[in-house]
C-alpha positions in Angstrom: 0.0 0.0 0.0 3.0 2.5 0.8 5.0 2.5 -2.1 6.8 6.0 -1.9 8.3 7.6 0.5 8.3 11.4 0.4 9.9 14.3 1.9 8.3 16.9 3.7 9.8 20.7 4.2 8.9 23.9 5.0 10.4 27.2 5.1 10.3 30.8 4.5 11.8 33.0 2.0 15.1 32.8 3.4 15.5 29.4 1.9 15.9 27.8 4.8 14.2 24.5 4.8 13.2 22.0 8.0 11.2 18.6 8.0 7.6 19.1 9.2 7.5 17.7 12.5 5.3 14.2 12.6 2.4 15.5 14.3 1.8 17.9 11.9 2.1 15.1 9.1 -0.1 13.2 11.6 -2.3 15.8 12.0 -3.0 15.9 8.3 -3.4 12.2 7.6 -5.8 11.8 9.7 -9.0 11.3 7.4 -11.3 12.9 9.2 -9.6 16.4 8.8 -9.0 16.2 5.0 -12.3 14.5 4.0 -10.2 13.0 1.0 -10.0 9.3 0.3 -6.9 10.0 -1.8 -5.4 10.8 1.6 -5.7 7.5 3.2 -2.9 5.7 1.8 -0.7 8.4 3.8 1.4 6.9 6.7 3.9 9.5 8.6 6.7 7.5 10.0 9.1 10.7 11.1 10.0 14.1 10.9 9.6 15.5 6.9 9.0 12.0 5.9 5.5 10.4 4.8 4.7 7.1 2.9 2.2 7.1 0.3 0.4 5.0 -2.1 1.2 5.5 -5.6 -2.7 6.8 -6.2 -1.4 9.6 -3.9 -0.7 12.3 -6.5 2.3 14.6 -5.0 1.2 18.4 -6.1 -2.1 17.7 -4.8 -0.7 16.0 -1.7 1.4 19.3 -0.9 -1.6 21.6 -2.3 -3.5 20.4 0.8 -1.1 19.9 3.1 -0.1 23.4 2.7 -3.8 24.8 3.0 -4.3 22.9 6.0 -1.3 23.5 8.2 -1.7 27.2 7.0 -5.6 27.2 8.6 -4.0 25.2 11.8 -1.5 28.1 11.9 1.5 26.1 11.6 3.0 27.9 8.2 3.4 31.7 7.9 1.9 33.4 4.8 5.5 33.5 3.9 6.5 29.5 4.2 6.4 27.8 1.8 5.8 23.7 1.6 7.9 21.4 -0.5 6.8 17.6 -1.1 9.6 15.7 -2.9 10.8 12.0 -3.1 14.3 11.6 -1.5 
């Protein structure tokens, strides 16, 4: 079911980039926040890193991982989020 393994960054303008902390990630998987059955085949297993299925696209992945940690206040306007495989 978890077939990739991503990275997961944030950072401001700076350029600066740190791995998302796991409860975030957690946070976001959870189904009952995104409302998304794409979503499901998401497992966090540490800091910045995710598994996913390969149904999971990527720029939607990050598209709504970024609006939701930006509504739970845990980017800046200014951060940016960055969703890449290693």
């Amino acid at each position: 079911m978890f077939e990739r393994s991503v990275r997961v960054e944030y950072g401001g303008p700076d350029g600066n980039l740190a791995p998302c902390p796991i409860q975030w990630l957690d946070n976001f998987a959870m189904r009952n926040f995104t409302n998304d059955a794409v979503f499901d085949d998401t497992l966090p297993v540490a800091d910045g890193v995710l598994e996913i299925g390969n149904r999971v696209p990527i720029g939607r992945l990050r598209a709504a991982m970024q609006e939701w940690f930006r509504k739970k206040g845990y980017l800046q306007p200014e951060d940016e989020l960055r969703v890449r495989l290693p």
